[in-house]
C-alpha positions as CSV (number, residue, x, y, z in Angstrom):
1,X,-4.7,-12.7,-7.5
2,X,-5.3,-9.8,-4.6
3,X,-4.6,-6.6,-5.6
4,X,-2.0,-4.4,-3.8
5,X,-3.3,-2.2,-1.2
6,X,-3.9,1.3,-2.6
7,X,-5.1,2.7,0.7
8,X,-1.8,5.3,0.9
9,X,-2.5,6.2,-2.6
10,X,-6.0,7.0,-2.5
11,X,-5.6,9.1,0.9
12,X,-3.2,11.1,-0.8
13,X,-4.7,11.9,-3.7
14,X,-7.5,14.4,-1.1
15,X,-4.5,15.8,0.0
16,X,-4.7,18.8,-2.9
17,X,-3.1,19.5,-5.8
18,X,0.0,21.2,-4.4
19,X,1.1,17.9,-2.1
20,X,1.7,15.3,-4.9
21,X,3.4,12.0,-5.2
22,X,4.8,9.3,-7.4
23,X,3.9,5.5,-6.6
24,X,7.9,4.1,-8.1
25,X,6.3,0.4,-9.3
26,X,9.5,-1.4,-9.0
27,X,13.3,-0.7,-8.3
28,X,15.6,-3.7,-9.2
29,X,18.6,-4.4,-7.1
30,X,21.4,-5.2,-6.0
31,X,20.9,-8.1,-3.4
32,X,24.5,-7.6,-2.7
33,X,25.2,-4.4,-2.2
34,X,21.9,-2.9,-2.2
35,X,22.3,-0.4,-5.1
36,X,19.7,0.3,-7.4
37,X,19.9,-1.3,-10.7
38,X,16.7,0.1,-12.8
39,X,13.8,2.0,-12.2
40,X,10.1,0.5,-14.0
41,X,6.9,1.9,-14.2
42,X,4.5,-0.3,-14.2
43,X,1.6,-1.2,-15.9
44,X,-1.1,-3.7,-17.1
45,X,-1.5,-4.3,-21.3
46,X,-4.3,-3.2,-22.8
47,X,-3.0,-2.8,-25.6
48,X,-2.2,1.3,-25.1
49,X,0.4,3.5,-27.2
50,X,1.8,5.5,-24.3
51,X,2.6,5.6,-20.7
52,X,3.4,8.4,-19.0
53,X,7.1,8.1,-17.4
54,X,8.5,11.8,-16.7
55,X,9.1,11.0,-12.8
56,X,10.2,7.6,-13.3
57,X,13.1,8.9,-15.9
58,X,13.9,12.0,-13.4
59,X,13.9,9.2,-10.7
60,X,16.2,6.9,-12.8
61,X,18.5,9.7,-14.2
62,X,18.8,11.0,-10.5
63,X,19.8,7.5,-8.8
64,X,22.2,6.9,-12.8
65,X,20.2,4.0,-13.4
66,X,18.4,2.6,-16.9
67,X,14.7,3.4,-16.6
68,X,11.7,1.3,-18.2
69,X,8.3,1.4,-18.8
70,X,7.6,-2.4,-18.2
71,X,4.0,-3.7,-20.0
72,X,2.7,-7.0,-18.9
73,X,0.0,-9.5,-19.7
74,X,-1.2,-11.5,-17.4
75,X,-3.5,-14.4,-17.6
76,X,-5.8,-14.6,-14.3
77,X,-6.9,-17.9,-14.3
78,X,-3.6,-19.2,-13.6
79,X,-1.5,-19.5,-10.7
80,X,0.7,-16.6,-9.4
81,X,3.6,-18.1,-10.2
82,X,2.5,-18.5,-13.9
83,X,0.7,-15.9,-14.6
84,X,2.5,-13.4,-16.5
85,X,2.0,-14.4,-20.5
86,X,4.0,-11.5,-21.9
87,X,6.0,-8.4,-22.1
88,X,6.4,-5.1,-24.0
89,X,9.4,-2.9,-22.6
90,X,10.5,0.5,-23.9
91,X,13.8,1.9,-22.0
92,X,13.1,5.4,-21.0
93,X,16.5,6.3,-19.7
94,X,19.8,6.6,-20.3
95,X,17.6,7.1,-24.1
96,X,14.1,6.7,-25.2
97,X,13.5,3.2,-27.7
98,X,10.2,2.0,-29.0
99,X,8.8,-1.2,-27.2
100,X,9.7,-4.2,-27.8
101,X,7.5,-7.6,-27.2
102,X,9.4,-9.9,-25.1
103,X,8.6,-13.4,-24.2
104,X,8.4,-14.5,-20.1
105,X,11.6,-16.6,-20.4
106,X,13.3,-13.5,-22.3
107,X,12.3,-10.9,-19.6
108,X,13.6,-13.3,-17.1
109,X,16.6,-13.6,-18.6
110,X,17.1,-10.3,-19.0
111,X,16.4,-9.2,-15.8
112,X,18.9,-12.2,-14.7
113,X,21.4,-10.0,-16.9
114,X,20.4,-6.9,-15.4
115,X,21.5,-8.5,-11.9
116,X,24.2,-10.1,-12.6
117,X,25.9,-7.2,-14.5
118,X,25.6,-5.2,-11.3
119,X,29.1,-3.1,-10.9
120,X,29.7,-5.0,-7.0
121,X,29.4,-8.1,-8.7
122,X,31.9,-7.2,-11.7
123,X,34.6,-6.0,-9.9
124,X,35.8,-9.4,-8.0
């Protein structure tokens, strides 16, 4: 599995402490209409207590979207396609929950709710 290119990320960061940035992980849409539907941070398991998430809930509260901190395991020896083996998820925004361990057929699912329950595609 390659690694996503952190060229940007590391060029900015010699850019000084009074030019900062967020890396958003992932923003789920709409792939009718194109709106946002949730805003994640990211972020391998290693089995920590806490992620920080103030920008991503100031970026979800700002685009009036839930907001997640999304934990995954992944298991390296197998394909792409099959490699995630787990989940913890903790909602960050509209309120704060505790995580919850979720299986890969339960985060697909809900994310398959998350789409489908987009307000373009409740309306008709």
């Amino acid at each position: 599995m390659n690694s996503r290119d952190m060229a940007y990320s590391k060029w900015h960061r010699h850019l000084g402490d009074d030019i900062t940035m967020l890396d958003i992980d992932a923003v789920e849409f709409c792939n009718k209409c194109w709106s946002p539907l949730a805003v994640m941070e990211l972020a391998n398991d290693v089995d920590q207590k806490s992620k920080p998430f103030t920008l991503t809930l100031k970026v979800a509260h700002g685009c009036n979207v839930p907001g997640f901190v999304v934990l995954y395991t992944v298991d390296e020896e197998k394909p792409v396609e099959d490699c995630m083996v787990g989940f913890r998820i903790m909602k960050i925004y509209p309120e704060i929950s505790g995580y919850n361990h979720v299986t890969v057929d339960q985060y697909k699912k809900w994310l398959k709710v998350l789409h489908d329950n987009c307000p373009c595609l409740r309306s008709k």
